[in-house]
C-alpha positions as CSV (number, residue, x, y, z in Angstrom):
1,X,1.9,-16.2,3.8
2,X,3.9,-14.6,0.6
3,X,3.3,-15.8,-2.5
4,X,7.5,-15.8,-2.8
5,X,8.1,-19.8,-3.1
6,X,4.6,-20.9,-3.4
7,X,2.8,-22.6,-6.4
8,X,0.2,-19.6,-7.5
9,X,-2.8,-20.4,-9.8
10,X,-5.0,-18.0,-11.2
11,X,-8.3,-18.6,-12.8
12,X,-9.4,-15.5,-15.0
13,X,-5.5,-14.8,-15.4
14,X,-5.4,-13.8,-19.1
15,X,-8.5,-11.4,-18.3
16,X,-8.0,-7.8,-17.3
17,X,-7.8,-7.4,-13.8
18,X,-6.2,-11.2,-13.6
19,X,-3.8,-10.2,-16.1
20,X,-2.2,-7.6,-14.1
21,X,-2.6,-9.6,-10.8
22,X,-0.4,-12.4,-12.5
23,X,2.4,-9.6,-13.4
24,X,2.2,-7.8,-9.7
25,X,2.4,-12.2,-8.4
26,X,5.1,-12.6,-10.6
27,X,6.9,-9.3,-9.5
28,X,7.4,-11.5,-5.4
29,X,9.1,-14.5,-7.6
30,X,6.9,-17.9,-7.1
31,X,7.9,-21.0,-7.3
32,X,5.5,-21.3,-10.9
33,X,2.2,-19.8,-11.6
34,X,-0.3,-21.3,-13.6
35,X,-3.3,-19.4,-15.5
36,X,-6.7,-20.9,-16.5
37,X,-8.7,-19.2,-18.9
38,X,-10.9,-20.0,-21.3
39,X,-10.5,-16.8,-23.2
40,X,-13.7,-15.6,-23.4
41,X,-12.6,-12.3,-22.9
42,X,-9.2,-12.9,-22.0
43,X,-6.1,-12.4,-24.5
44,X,-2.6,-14.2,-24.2
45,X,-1.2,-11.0,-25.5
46,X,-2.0,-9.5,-21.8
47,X,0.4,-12.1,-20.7
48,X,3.4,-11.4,-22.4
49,X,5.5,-9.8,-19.8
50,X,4.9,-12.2,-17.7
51,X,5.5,-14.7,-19.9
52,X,8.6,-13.1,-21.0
53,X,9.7,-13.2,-16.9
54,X,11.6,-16.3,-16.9
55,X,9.3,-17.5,-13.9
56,X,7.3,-21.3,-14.3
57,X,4.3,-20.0,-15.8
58,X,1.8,-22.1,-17.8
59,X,-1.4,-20.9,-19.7
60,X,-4.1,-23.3,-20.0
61,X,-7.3,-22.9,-22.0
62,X,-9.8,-24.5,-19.6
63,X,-13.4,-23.6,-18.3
64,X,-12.5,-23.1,-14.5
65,X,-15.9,-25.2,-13.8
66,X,-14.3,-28.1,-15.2
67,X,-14.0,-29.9,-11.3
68,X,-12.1,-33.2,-12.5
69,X,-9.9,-30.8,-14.8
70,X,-9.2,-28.1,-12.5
71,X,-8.3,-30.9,-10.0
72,X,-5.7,-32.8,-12.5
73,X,-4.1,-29.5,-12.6
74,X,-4.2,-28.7,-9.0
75,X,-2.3,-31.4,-8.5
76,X,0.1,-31.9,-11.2
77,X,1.3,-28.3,-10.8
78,X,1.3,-28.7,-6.8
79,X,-0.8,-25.7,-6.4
80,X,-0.9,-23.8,-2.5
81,X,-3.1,-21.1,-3.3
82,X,-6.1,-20.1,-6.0
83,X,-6.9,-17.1,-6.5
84,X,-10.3,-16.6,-8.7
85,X,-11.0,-14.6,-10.9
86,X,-13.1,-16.1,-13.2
87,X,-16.5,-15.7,-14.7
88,X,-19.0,-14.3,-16.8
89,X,-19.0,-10.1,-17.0
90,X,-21.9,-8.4,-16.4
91,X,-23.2,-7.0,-19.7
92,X,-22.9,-10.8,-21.3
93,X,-25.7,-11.8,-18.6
94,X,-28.4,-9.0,-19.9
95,X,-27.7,-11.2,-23.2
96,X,-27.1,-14.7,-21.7
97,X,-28.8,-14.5,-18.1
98,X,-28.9,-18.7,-17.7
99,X,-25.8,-19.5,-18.8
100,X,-24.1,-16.5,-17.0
101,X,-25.4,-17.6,-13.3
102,X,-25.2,-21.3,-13.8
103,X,-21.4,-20.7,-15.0
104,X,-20.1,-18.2,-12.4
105,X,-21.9,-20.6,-9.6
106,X,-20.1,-23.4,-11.0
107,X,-17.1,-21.9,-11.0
108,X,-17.1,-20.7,-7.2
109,X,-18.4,-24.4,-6.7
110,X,-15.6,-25.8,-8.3
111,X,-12.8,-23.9,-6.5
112,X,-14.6,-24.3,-3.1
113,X,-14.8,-28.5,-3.6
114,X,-10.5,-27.5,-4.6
115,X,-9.6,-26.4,-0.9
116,X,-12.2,-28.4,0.5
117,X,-10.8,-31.7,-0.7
118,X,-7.2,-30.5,0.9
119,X,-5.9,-30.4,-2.6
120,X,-4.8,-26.3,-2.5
121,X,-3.9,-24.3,1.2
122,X,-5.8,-21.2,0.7
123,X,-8.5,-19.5,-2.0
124,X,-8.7,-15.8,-2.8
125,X,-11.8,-15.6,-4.1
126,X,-12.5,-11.9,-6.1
127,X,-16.1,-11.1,-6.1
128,X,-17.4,-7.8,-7.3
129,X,-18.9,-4.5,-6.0
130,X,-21.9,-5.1,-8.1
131,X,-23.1,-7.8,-5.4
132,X,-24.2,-4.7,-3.4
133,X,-26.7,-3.2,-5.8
134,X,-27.5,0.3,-6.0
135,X,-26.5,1.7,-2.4
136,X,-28.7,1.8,0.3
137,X,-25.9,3.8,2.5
138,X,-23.4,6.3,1.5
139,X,-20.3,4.6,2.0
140,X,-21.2,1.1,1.1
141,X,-18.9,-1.2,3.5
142,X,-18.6,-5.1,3.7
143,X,-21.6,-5.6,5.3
144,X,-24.2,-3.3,3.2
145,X,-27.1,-5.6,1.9
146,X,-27.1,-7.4,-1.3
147,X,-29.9,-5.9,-3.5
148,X,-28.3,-7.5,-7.1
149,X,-30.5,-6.0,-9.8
150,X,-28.4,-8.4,-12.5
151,X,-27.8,-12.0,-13.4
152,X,-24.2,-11.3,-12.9
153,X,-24.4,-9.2,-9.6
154,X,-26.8,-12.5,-8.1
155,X,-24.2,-14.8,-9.8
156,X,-21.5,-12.7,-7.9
157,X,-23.6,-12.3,-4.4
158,X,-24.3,-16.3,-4.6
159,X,-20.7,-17.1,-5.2
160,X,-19.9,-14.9,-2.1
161,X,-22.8,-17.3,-0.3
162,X,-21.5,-20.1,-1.4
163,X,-17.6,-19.5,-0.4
164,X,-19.5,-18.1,3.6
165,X,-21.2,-22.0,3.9
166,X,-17.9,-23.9,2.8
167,X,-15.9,-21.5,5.5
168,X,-18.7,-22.2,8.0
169,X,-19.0,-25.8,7.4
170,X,-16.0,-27.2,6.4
171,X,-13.5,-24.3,7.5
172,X,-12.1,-23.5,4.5
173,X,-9.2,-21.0,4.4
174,X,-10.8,-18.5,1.7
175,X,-10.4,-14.4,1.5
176,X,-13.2,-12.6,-0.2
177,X,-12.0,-9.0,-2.0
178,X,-14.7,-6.9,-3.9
179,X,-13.3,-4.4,-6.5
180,X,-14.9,-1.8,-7.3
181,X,-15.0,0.0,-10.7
182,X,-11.4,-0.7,-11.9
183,X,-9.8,1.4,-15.5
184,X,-6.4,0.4,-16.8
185,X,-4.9,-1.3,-19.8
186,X,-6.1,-4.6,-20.9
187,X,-9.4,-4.1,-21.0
188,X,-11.3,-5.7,-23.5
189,X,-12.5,-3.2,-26.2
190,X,-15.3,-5.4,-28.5
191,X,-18.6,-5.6,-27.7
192,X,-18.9,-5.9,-24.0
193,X,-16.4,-2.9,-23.1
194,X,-16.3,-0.4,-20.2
195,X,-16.7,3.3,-20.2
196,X,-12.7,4.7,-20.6
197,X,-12.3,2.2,-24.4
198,X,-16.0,3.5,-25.3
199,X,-15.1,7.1,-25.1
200,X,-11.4,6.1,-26.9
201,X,-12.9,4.5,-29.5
202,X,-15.3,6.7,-30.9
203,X,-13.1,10.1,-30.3
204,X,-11.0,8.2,-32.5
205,X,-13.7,7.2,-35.0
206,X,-15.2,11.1,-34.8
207,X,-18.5,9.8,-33.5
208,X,-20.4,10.9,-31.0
209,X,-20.0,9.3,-26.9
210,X,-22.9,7.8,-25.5
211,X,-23.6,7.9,-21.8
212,X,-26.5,5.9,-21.0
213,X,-29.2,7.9,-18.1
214,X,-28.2,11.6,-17.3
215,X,-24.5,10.3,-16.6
216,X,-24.9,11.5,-12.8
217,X,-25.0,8.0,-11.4
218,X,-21.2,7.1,-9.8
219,X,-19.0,5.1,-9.4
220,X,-15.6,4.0,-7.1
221,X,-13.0,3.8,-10.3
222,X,-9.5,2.2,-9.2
223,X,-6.1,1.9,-11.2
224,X,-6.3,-1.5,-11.9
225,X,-2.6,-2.1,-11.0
226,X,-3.1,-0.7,-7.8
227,X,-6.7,-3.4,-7.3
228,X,-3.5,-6.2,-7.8
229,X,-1.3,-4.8,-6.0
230,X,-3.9,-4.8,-3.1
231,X,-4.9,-8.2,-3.7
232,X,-2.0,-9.4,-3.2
233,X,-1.1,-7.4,0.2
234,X,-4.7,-8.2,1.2
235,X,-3.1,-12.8,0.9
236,X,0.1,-11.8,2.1
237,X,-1.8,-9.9,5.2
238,X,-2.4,-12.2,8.5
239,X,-5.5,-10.2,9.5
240,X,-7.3,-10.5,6.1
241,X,-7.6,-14.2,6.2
242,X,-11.1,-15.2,6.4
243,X,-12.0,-11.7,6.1
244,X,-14.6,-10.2,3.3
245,X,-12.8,-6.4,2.0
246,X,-13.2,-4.2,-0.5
247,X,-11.4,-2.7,-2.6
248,X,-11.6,0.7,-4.1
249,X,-10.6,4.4,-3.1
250,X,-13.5,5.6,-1.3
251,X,-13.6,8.7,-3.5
252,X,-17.2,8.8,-5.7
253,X,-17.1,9.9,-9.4
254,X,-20.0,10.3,-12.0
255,X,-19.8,8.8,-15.8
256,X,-19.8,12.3,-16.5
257,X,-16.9,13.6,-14.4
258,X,-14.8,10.7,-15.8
259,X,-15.9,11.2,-19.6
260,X,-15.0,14.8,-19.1
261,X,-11.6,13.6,-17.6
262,X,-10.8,12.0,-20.3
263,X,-12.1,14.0,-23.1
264,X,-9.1,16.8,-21.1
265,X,-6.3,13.8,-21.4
266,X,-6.9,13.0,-24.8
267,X,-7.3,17.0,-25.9
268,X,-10.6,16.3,-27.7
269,X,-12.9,18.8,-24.8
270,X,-15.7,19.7,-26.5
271,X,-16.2,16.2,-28.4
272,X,-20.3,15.5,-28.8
273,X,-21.7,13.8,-26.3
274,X,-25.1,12.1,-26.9
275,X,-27.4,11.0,-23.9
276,X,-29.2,7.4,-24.2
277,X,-32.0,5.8,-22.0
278,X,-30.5,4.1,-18.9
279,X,-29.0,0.4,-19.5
280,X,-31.1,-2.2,-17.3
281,X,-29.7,-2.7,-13.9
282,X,-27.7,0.2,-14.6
283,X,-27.2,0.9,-10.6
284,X,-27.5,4.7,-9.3
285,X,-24.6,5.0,-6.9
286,X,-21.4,3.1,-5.8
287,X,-19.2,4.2,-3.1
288,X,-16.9,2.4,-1.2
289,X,-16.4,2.7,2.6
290,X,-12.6,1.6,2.3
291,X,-12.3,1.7,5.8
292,X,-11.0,-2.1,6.6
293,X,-8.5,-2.8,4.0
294,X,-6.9,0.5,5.2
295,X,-6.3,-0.5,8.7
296,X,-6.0,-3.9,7.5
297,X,-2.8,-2.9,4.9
298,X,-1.8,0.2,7.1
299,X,-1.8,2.3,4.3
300,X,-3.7,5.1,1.8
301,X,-5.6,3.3,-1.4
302,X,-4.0,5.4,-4.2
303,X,-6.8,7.8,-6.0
304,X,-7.4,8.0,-9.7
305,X,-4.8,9.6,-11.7
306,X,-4.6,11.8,-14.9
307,X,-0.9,9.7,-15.8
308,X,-3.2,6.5,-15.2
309,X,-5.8,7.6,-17.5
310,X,-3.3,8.9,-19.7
311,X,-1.5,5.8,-19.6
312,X,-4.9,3.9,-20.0
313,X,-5.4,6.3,-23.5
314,X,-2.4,5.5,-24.9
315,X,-2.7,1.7,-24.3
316,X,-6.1,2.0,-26.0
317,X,-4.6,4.5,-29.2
318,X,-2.1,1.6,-30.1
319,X,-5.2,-1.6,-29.5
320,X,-7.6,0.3,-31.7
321,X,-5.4,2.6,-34.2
């Protein structure tokens, strides 16, 4: 099932992975696509190529919890298939721990009732690697424990729980992808930034980088374009429905490695770098066993670029010049 023709909504659409998963949805020409967001960290600004596409496509300011409202809208804009990205990122729960698991639960909640009460065809639910915890195994596949060592990663973990008993019970048509540590354009740069608009920002500002801990622990980074692009191959592929994937590259890379990286793209090697003491829940080691949505896709997950982080620089130069 293609999204060509269908009625695509996206929760989390004007945030920065949905963003680029409503351009990549737009690129296969939909019927309409409609985003919900409530903006939190999202920007209309990330929409405007879409926007600009001439495709049916409405923006909605809404919390994606909102059941009766998300189901008004479900059916006025004849909605077949949800993808989710919606929720509350992980450094807003070491802040706002309650409100960060009561919200992402609803959230899953609310889109699971959605399909459950026949009102959309098919939910593509994106969870996050952070469910997984600090790994336990070297690669971490689909079925590695869930140690969450954050409100968010339990937030994320339950929501995967939750989306398991409604496909179990009710048999649900739902698709489960977890990204792993994803860099690109888009990403929000105030207070509750990643890594790659940290280190922009203060080269810019001629202050020193922190890296929390040593800067050994590592991640799985992904291109976010190519984490949308695979999210939409992973709907439009037959053998990934019902199924529980990641997605990432399967190559592991430490803070330090990547702050280096991009210290040599922007031509500022040698900038200070200051260590910190570790963040809490700061986890030790992500790798992605990448195996399944290779076979599943037949193809190679593209690795981490110097053009993307170039590209990801230069996005970040004009947001915070």
């Amino acid at each position: 099932m293609s999204v060509n023709s269908k009625s695509i909504l996206v929760t989390g659409g004007a945030g920065f992975i949905g963003s680029h998963l409503v351009d990549r949805i737009v690129a296969d020409n939909p019927a309409r696509v409609t985003v919900v967001d409530n903006f939190f960290l999202g920007s209309i600004d990330n929409l405007s190529s879409s926007l600009g596409s001439g495709i049916d496509l409405e923006v909605i300011r809404l919390d994606a919890a909102d059941l009766s409202a998300m189901q008004d809208i479900v059916e006025r804009r004849q909605v077949d298939t949800l993808f989710d990205l919606a929720m509350i990122p992980l450094p807003t729960s070491l802040e706002y721990p309650a409100w960060t698991v009561q919200t992402n639960v609803a959230i899953v909640t609310t889109v699971c009732e959605l399909i459950r009460r026949g009102l959309i065809e098919r939910l593509l639910h994106v969870s996050s690697s952070e469910a997984y915890g600090s790994a336990r195994y070297i690669p971490m596949d689909e079925d590695h424990p869930h140690d969450a060592i954050t409100p968010y990663a339990a937030s994320k973990s339950a929501g995967d729980r939750i989306i398991e008993s409604y496909v179990q019970t009710f048999g649900i048509d739902a698709t489960v992808v977890r990204p792993f540590n994803n860099i690109g354009p888009r990403q929000n740069p105030g207070s509750y930034a990643g890594i790659v608009p940290i280190v922009v920002q203060r080269v810019l500002s001629g202050i020193p980088i922190e890296i929390f801990g040593d800067g050994e622990q590592t991640r799985d980074f992904i291109f976010v374009r190519d984490t949308a692009d695979m999210i939409v191959a992973v709907h439009d592929e037959p053998q990934c429905r019902g199924e529980v994937l990641n997605v990432a590259t399967g190559v592991e890379t430490s803070i330090n490695t990547l702050v280096q990286r991009l210290l040599s793209v922007m031509g500022a090697e040698g900038h200070e770098i200051v260590h910190r003491d570790p963040r809490p829940g700061d986890v030790r080691r992500h790798l992605a066993d990448a195996t399944k949505v290779r076979k599943a896709l037949g193809r190679d997950i593209p690795l981490l670029t110097d053009e993307a982080l170039a590209e990801t620089v230069e996005w970040y130069r004009g947001v915070l010049a």
